[in-house]
Backbone and ligand atoms as CSV (ligand in chain L), in Angstrom:
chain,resi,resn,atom,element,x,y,z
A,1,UNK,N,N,7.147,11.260,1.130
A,1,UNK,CA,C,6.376,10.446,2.089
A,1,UNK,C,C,5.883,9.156,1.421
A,2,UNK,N,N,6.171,8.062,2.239
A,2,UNK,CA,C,5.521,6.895,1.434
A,2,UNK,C,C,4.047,6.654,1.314
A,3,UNK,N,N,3.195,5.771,0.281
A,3,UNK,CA,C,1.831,5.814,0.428
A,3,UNK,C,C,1.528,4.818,1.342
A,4,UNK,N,N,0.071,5.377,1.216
A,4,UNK,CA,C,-0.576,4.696,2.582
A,4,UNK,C,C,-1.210,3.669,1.715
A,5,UNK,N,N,-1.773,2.402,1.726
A,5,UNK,CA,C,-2.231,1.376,0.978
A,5,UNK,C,C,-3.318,0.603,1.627
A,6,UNK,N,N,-5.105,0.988,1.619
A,6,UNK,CA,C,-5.773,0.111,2.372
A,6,UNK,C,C,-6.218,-0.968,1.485
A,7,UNK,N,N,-5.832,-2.358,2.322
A,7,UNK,CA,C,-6.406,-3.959,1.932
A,7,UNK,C,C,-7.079,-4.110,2.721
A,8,UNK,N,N,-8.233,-4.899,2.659
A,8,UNK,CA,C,-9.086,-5.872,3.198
A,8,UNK,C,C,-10.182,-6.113,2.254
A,9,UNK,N,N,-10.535,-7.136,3.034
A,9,UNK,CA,C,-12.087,-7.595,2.281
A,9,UNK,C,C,-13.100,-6.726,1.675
A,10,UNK,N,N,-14.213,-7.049,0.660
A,10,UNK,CA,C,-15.290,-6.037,0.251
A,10,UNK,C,C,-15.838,-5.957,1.890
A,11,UNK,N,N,-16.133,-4.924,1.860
A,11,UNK,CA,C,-17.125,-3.958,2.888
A,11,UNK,C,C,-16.365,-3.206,4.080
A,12,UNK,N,N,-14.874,-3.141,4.216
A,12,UNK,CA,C,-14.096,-3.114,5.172
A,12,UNK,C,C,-14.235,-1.523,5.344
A,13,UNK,N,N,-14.730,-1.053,4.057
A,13,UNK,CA,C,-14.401,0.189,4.613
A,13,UNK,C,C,-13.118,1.295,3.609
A,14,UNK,N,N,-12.750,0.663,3.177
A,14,UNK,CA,C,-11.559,0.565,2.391
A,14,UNK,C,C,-11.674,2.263,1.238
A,15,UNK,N,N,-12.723,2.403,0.369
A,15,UNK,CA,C,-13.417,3.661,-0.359
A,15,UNK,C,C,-13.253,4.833,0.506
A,16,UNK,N,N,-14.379,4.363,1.669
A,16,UNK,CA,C,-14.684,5.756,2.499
A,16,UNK,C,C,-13.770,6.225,3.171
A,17,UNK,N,N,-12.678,5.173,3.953
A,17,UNK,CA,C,-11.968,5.328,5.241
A,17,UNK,C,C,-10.529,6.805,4.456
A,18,UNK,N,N,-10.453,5.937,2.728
A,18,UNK,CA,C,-9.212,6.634,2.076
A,18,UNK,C,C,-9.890,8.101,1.656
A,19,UNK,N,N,-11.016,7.848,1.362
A,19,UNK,CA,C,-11.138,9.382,0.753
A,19,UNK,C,C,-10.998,10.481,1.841
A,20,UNK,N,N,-11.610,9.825,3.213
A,20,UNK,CA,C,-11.583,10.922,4.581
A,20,UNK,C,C,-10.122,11.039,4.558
A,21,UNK,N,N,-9.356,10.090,4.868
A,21,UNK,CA,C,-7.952,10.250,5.255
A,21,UNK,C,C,-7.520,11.225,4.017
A,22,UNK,N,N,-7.534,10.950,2.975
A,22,UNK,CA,C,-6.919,11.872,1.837
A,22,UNK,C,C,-6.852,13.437,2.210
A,23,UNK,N,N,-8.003,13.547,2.629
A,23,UNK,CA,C,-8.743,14.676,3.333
A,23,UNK,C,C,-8.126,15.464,4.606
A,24,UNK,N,N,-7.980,14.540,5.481
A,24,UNK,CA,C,-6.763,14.817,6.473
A,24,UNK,C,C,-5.776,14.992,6.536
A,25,UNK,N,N,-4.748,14.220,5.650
A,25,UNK,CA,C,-3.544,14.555,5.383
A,25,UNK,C,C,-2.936,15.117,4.297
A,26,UNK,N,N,-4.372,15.819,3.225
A,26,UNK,CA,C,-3.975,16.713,2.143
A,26,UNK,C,C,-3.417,15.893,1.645
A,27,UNK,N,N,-3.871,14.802,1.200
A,27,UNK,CA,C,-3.095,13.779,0.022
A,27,UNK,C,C,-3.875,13.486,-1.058
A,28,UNK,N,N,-3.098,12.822,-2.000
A,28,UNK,CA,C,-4.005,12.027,-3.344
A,28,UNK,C,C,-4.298,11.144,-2.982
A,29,UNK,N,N,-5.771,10.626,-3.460
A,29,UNK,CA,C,-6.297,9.429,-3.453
A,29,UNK,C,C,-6.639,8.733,-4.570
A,30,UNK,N,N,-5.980,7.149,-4.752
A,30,UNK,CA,C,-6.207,6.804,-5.790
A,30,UNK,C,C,-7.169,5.337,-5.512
A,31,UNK,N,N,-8.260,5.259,-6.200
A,31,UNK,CA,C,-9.432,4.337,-5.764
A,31,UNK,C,C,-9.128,3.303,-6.905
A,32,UNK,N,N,-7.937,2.052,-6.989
A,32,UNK,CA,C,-7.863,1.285,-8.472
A,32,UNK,C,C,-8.971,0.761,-9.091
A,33,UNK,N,N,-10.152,0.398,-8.041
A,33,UNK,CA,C,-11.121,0.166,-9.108
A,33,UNK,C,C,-11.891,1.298,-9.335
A,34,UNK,N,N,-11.796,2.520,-9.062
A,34,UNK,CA,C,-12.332,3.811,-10.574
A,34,UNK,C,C,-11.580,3.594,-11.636
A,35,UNK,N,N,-10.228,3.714,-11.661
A,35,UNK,CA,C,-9.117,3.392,-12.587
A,35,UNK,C,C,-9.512,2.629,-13.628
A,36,UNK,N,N,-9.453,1.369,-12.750
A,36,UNK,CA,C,-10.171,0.175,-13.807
A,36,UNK,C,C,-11.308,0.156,-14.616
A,37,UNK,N,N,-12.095,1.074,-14.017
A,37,UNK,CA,C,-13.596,0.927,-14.450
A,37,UNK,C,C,-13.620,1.995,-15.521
A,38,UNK,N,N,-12.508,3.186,-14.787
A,38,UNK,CA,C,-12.368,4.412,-16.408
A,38,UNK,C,C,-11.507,3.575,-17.407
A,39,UNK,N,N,-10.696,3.226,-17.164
A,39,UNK,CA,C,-10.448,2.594,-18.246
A,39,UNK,C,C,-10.888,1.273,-19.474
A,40,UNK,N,N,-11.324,0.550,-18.392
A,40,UNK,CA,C,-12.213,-0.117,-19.475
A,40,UNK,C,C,-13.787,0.527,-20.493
A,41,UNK,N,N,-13.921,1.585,-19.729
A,41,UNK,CA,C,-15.012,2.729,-20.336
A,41,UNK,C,C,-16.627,1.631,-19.718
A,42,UNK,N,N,-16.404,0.359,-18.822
A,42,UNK,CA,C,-17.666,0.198,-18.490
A,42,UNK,C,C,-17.504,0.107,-16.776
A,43,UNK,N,N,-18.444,-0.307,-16.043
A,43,UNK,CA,C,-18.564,-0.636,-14.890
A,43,UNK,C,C,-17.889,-2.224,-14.171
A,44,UNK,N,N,-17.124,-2.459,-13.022
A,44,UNK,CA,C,-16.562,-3.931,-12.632
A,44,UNK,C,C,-17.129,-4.522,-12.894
A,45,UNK,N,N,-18.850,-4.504,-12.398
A,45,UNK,CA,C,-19.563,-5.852,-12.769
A,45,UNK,C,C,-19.582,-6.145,-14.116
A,46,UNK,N,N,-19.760,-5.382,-14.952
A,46,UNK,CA,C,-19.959,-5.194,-16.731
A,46,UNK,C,C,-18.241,-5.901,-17.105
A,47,UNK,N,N,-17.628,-5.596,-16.240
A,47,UNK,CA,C,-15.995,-6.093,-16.649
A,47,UNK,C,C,-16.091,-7.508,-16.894
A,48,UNK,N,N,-16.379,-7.818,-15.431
A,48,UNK,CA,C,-16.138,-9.320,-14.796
A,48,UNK,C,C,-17.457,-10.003,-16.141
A,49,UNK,N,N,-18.482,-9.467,-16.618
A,49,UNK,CA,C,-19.791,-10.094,-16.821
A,49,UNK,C,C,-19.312,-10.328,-18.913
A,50,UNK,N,N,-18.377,-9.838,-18.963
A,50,UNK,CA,C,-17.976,-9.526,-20.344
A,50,UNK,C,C,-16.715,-10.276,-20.653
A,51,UNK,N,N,-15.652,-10.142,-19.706
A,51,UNK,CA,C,-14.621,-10.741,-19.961
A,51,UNK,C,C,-13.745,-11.496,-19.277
A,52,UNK,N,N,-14.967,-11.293,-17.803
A,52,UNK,CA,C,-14.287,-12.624,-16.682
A,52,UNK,C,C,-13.173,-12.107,-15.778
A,53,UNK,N,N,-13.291,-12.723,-14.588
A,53,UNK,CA,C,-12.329,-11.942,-13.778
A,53,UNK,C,C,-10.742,-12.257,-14.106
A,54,UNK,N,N,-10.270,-13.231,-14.496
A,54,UNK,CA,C,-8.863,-13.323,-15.116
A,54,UNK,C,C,-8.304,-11.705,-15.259
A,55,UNK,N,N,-9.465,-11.882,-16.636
A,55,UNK,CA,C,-8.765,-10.294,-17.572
A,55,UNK,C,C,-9.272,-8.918,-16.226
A,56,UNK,N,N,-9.886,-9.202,-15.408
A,56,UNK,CA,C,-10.090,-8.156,-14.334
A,56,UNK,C,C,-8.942,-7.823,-13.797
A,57,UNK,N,N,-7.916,-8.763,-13.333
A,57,UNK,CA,C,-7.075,-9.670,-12.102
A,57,UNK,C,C,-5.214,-8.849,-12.898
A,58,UNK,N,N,-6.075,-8.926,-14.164
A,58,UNK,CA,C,-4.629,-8.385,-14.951
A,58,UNK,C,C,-4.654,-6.913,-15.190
A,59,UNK,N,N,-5.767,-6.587,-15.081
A,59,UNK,CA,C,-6.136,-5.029,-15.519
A,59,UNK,C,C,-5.735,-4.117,-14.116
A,60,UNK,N,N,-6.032,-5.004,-12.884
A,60,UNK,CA,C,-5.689,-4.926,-11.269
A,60,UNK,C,C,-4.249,-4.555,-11.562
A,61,UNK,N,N,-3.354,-5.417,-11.445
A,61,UNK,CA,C,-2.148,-5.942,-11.220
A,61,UNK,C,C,-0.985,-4.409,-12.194
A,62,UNK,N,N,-1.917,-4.586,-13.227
A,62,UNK,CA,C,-1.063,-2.621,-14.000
A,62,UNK,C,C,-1.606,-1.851,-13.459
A,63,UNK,N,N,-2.829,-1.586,-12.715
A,63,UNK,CA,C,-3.328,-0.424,-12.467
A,63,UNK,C,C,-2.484,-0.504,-10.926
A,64,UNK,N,N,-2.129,-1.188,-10.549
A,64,UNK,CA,C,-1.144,-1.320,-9.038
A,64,UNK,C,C,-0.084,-1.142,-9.474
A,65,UNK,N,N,0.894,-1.668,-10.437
A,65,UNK,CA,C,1.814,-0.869,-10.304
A,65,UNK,C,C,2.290,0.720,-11.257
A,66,UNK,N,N,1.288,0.668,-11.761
A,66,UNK,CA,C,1.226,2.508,-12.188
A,66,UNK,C,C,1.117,3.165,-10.895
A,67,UNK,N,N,-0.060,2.710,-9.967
A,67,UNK,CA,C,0.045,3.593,-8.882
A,67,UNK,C,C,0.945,3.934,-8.183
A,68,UNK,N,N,1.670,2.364,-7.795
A,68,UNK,CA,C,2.801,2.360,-7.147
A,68,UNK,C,C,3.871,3.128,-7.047
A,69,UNK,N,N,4.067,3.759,-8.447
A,69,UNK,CA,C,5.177,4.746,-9.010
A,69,UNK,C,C,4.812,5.705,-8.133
A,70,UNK,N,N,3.855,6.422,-7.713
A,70,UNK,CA,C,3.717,7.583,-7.199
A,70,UNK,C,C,4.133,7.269,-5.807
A,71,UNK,N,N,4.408,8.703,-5.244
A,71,UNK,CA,C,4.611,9.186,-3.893
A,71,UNK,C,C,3.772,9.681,-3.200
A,72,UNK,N,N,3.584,9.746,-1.970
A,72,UNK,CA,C,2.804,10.474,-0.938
A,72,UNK,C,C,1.021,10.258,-1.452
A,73,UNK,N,N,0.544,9.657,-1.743
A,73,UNK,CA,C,-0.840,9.203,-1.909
A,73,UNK,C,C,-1.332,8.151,-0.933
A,74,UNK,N,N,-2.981,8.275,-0.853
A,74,UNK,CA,C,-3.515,7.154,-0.512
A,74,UNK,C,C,-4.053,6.217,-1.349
A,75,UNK,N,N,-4.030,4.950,-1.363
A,75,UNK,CA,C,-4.075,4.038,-2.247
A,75,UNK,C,C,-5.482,2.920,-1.539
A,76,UNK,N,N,-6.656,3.298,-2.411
A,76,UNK,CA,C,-7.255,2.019,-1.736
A,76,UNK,C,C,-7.521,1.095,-2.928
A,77,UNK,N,N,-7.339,-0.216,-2.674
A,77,UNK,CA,C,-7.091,-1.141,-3.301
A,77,UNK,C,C,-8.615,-2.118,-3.664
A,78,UNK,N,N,-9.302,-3.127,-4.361
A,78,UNK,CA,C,-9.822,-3.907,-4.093
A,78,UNK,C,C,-9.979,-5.066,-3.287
A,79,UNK,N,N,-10.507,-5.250,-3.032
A,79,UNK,CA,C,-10.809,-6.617,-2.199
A,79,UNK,C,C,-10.205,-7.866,-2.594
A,80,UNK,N,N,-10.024,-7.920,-3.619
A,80,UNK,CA,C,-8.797,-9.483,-3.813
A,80,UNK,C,C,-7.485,-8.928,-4.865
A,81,UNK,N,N,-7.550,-8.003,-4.501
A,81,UNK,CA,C,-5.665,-7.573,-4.925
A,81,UNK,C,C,-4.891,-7.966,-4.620
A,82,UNK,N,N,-4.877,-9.114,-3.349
A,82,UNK,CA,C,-4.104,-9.992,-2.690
A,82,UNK,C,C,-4.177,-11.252,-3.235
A,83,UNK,N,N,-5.332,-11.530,-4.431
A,83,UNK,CA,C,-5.590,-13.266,-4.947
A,83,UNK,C,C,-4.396,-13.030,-5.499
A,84,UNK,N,N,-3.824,-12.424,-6.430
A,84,UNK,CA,C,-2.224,-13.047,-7.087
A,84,UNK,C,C,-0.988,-12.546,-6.238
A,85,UNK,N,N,-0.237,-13.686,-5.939
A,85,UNK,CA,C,0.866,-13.580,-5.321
A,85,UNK,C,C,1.538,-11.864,-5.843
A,86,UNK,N,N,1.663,-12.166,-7.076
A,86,UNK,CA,C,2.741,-11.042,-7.461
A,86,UNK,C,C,2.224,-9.485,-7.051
A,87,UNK,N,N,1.148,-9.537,-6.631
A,87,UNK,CA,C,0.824,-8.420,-6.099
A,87,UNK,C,C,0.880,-8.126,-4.441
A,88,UNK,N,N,0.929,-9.663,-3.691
A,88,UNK,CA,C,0.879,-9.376,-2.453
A,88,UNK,C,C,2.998,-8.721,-2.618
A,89,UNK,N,N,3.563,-9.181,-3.650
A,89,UNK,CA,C,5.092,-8.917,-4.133
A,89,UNK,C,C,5.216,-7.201,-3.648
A,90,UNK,N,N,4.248,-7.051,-4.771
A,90,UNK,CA,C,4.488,-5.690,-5.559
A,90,UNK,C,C,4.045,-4.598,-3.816
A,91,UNK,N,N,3.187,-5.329,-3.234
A,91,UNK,CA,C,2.511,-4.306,-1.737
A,91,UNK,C,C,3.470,-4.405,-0.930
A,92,UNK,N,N,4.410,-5.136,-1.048
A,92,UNK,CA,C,5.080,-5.824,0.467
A,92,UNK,C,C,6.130,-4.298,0.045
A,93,UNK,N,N,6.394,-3.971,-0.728
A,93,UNK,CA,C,7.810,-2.775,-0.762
A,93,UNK,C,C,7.246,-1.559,-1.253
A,94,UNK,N,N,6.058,-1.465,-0.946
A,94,UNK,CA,C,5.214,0.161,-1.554
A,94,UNK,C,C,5.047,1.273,-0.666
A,95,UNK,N,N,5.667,1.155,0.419
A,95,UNK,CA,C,4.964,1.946,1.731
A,95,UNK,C,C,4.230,1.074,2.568
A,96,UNK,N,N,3.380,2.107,3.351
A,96,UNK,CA,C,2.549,1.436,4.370
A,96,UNK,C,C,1.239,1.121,4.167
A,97,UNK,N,N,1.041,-0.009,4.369
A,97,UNK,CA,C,-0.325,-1.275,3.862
A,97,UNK,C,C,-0.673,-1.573,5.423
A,98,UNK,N,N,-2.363,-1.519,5.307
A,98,UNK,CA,C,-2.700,-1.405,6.085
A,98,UNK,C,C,-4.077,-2.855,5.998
A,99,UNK,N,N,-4.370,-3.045,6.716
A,99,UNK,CA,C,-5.331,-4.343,6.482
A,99,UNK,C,C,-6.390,-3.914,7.412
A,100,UNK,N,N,-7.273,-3.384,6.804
A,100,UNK,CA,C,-8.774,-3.531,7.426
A,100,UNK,C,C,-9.381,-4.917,7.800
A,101,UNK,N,N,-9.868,-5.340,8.972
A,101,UNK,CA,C,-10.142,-6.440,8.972
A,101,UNK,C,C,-11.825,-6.151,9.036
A,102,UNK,N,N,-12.571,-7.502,8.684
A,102,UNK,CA,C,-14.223,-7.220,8.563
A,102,UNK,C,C,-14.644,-8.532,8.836
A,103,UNK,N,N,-15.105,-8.896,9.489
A,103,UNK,CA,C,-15.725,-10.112,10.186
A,103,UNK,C,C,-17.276,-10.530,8.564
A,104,UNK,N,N,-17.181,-11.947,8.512
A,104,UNK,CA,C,-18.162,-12.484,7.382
A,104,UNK,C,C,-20.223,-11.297,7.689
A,105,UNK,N,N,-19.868,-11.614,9.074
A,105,UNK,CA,C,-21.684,-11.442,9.516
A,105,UNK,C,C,-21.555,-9.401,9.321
A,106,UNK,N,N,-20.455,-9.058,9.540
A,106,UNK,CA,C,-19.903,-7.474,9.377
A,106,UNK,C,C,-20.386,-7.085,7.972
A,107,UNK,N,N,-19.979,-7.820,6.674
A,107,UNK,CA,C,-19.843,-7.666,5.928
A,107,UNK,C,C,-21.165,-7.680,4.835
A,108,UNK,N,N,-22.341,-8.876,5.556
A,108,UNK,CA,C,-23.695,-9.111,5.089
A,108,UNK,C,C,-23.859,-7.694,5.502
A,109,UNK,N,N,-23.887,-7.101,6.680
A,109,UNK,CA,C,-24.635,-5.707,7.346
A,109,UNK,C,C,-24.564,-4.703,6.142
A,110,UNK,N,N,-22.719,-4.500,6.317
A,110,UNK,CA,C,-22.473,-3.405,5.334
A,110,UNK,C,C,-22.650,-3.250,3.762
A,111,UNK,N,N,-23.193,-4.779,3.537
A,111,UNK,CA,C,-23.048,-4.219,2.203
A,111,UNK,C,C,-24.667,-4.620,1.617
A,112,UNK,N,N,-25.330,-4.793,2.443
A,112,UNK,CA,C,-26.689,-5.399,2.303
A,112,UNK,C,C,-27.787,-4.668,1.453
A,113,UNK,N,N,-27.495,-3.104,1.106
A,113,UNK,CA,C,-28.132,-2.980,0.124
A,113,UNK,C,C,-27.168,-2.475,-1.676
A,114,UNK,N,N,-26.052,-3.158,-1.385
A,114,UNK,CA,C,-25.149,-2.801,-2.747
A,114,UNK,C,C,-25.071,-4.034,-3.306
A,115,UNK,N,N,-24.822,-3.607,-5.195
A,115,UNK,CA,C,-25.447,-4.740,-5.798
A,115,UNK,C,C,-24.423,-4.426,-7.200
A,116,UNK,N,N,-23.253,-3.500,-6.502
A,116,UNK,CA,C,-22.212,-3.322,-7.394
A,116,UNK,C,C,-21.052,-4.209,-7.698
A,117,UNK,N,N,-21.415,-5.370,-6.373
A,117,UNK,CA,C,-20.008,-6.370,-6.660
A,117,UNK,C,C,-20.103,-7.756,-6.845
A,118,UNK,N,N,-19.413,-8.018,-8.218
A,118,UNK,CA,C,-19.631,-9.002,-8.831
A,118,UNK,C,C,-19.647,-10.703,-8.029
A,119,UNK,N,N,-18.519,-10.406,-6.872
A,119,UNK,CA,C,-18.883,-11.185,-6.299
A,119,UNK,C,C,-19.307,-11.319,-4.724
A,120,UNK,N,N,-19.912,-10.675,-4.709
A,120,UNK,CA,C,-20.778,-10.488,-3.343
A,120,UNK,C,C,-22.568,-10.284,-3.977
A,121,UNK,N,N,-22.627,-10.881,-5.227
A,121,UNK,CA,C,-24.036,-10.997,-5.523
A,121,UNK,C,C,-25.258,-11.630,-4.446
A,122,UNK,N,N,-24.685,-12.937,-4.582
A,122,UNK,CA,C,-25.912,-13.874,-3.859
A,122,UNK,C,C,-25.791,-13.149,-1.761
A,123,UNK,N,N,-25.132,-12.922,-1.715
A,123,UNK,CA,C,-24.615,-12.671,-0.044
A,123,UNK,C,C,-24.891,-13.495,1.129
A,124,UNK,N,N,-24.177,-15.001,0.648
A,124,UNK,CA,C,-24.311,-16.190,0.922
A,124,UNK,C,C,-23.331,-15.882,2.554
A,125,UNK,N,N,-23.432,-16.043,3.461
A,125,UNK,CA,C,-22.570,-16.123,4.348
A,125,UNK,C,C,-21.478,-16.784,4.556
A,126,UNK,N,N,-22.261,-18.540,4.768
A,126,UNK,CA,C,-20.890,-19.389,3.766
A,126,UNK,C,C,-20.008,-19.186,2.655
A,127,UNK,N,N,-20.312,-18.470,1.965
A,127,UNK,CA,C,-19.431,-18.118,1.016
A,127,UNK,C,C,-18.325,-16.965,1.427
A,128,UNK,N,N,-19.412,-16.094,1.743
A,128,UNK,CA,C,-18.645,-15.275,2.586
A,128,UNK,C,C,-17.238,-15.354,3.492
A,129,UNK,N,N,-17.303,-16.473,4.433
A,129,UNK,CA,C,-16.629,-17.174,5.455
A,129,UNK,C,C,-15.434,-17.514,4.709
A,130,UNK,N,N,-15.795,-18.393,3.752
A,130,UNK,CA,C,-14.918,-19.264,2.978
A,130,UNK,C,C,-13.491,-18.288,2.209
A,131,UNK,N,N,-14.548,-17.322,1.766
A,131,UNK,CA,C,-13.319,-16.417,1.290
A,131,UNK,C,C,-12.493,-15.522,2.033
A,132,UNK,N,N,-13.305,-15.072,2.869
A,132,UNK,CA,C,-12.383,-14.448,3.946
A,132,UNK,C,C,-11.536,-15.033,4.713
A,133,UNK,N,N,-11.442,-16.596,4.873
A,133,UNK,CA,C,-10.854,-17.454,5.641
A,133,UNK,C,C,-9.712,-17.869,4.700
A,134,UNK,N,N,-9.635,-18.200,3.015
A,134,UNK,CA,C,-8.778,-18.249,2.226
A,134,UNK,C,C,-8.098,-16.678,1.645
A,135,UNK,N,N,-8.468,-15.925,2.135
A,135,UNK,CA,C,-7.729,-14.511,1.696
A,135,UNK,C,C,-7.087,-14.209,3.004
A,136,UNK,N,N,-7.280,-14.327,4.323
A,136,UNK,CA,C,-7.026,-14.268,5.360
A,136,UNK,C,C,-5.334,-13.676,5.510
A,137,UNK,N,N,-4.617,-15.084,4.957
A,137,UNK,CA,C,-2.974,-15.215,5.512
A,137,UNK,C,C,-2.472,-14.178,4.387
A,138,UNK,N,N,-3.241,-14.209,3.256
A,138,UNK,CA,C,-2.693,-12.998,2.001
A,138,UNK,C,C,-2.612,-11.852,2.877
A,139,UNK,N,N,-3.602,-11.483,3.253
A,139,UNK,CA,C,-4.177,-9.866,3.950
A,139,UNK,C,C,-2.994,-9.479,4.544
A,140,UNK,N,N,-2.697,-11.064,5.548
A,140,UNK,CA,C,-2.306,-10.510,6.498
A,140,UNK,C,C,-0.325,-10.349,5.861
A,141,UNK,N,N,0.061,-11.049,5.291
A,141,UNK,CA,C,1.381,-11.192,4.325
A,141,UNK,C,C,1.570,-10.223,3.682
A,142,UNK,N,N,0.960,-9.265,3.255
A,142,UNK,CA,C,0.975,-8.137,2.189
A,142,UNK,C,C,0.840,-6.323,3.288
A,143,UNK,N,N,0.325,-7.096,4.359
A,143,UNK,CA,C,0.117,-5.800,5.186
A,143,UNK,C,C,1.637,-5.914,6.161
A,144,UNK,N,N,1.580,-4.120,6.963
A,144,UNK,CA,C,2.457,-3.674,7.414
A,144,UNK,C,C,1.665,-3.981,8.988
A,145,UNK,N,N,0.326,-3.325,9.353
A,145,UNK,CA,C,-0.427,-3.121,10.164
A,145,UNK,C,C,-1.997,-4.121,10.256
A,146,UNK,N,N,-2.454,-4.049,11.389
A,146,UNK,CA,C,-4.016,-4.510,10.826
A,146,UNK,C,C,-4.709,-3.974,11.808
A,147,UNK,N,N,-5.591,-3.398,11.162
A,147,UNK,CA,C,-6.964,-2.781,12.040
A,147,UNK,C,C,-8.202,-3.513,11.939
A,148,UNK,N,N,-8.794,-3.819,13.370
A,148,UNK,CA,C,-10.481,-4.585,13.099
A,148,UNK,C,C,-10.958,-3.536,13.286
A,149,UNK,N,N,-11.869,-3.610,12.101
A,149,UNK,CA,C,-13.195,-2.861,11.819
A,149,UNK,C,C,-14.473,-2.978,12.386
A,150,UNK,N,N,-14.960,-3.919,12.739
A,150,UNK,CA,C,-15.736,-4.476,13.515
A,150,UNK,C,C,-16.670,-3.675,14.467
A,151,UNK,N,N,-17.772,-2.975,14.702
A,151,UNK,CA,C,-18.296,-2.313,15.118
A,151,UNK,C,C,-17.741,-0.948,15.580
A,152,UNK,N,N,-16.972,-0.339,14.643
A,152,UNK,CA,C,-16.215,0.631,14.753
A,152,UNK,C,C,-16.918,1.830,13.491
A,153,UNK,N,N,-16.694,2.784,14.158
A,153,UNK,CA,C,-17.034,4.219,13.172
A,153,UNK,C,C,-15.697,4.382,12.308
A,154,UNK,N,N,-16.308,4.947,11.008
A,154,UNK,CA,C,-15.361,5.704,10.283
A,154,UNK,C,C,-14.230,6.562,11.407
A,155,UNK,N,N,-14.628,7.356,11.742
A,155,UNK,CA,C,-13.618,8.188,12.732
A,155,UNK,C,C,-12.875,7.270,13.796
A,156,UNK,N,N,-13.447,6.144,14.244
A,156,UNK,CA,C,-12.532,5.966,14.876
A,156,UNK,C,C,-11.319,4.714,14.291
A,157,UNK,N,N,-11.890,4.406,13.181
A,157,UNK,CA,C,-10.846,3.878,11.940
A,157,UNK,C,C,-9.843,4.083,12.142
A,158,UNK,N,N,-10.273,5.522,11.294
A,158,UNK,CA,C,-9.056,6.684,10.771
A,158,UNK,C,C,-7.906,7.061,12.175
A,159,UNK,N,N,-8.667,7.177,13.240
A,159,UNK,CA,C,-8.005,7.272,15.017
A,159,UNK,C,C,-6.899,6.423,14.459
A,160,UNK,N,N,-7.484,5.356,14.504
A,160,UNK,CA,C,-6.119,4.187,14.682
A,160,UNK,C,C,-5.190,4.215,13.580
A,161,UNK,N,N,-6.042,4.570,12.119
A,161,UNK,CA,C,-4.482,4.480,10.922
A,161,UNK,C,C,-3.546,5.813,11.976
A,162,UNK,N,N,-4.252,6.642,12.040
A,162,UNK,CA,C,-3.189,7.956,11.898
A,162,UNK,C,C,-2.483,7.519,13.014
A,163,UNK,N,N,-2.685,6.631,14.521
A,163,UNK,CA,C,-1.532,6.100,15.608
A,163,UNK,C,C,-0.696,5.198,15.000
A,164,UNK,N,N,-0.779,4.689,13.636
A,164,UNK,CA,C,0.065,3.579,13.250
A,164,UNK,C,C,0.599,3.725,12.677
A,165,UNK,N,N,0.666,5.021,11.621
A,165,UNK,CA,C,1.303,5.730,11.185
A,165,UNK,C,C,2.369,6.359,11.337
A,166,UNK,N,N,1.745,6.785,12.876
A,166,UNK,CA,C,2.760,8.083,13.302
A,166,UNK,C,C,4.419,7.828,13.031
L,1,S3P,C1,C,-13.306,-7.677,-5.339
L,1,S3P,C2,C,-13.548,-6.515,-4.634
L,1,S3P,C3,C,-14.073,-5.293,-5.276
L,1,S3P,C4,C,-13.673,-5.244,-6.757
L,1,S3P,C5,C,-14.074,-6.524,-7.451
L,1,S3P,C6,C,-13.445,-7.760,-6.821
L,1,S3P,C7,C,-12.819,-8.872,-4.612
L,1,S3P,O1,O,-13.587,-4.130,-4.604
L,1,S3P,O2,O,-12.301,-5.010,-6.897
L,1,S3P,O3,O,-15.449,-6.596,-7.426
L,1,S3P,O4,O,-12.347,-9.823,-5.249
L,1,S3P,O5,O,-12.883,-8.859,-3.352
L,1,S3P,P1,P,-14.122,-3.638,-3.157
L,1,S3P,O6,O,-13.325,-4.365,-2.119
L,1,S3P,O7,O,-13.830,-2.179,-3.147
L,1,S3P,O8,O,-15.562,-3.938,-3.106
């Protein structure tokens, strides 16, 4: 079975939506930034705050295609796994990629008391906008499907991967 692969923006949903689904369809779930974070032996922000997102961006890019090798898993990805081309490459022939979509004002809500991501510190809206509006055509280039998230429950997420799936 091919893997399932969720992209979108920080707050989309992307953690929770894969671990339930994993759950449902008796699959592996692989979360690349735990990966990343076990392997560097510290935390993303401690990554990015130590050695800059470059060396983050590269640590991404192997931990995607180690995953890739595998079969029948769910794969949730970070939030700009789509900034380097060669990865929107590496998603376009992996299985099925799925694009959570999350509106800028969505995203202040959901993530308004987390203080784990390096760049969603200040939780500038404009900023917000800006990046979601320049990650936008990636999301959408690297995905198979796209789901808005947008005042939607976990369950009824998951409703729609598993019809798009089918
Ligand atoms: C990032 C998103 C984060 C994490 C890192 C960079 C991004 O993952 O990979 O902080 O560039 O959007 P989540 O989308 O799981 O928060």
């Amino acid at each position: 079975m091919p893997n399932i692969i969720l992209i979108g923006y920080m707050g989309s949903g992307k953690t929770s939506i894969s671990k339930k689904l994993g759950e449902i369809l008796d699959r592996e779930v692989i979360e690349l930034d735990n990966i990343i974070s076990n392997k560097a032996g510290i935390s993303i922000n401690e990554i990015f705050n130590k050695y800059g997102e470059d060396y983050f961006r590269d640590m991404e890019t192997q931990v995607l295609k180690e995953s890739l090798n595998k079969n029948n898993t769910i794969i949730s990805t970070g939030g700009g796994i789509i900034v380097k081309e060669e990865n929107i490459e590496l998603l376009k022939d992996s299985g099925i990629v799925i694009y959570l979509m999350i509106s800028p004002e969505e995203v202040i809500i959901r993530t308004r008391k987390d203080n784990t991501r390096p760049l969603l510190k200040d939780k500038n809206i404009g900023k917000i906008e800006n990046m979601i509006k320049n990650r936008e055509e990636k999301y959408e280039k690297a995905s198979d499907f796209k789901i808005d998230t947008n005042n939607k429950n976990i369950d009824k997420i998951i409703e729609e991967i598993l019809l798009v799936i089918k």
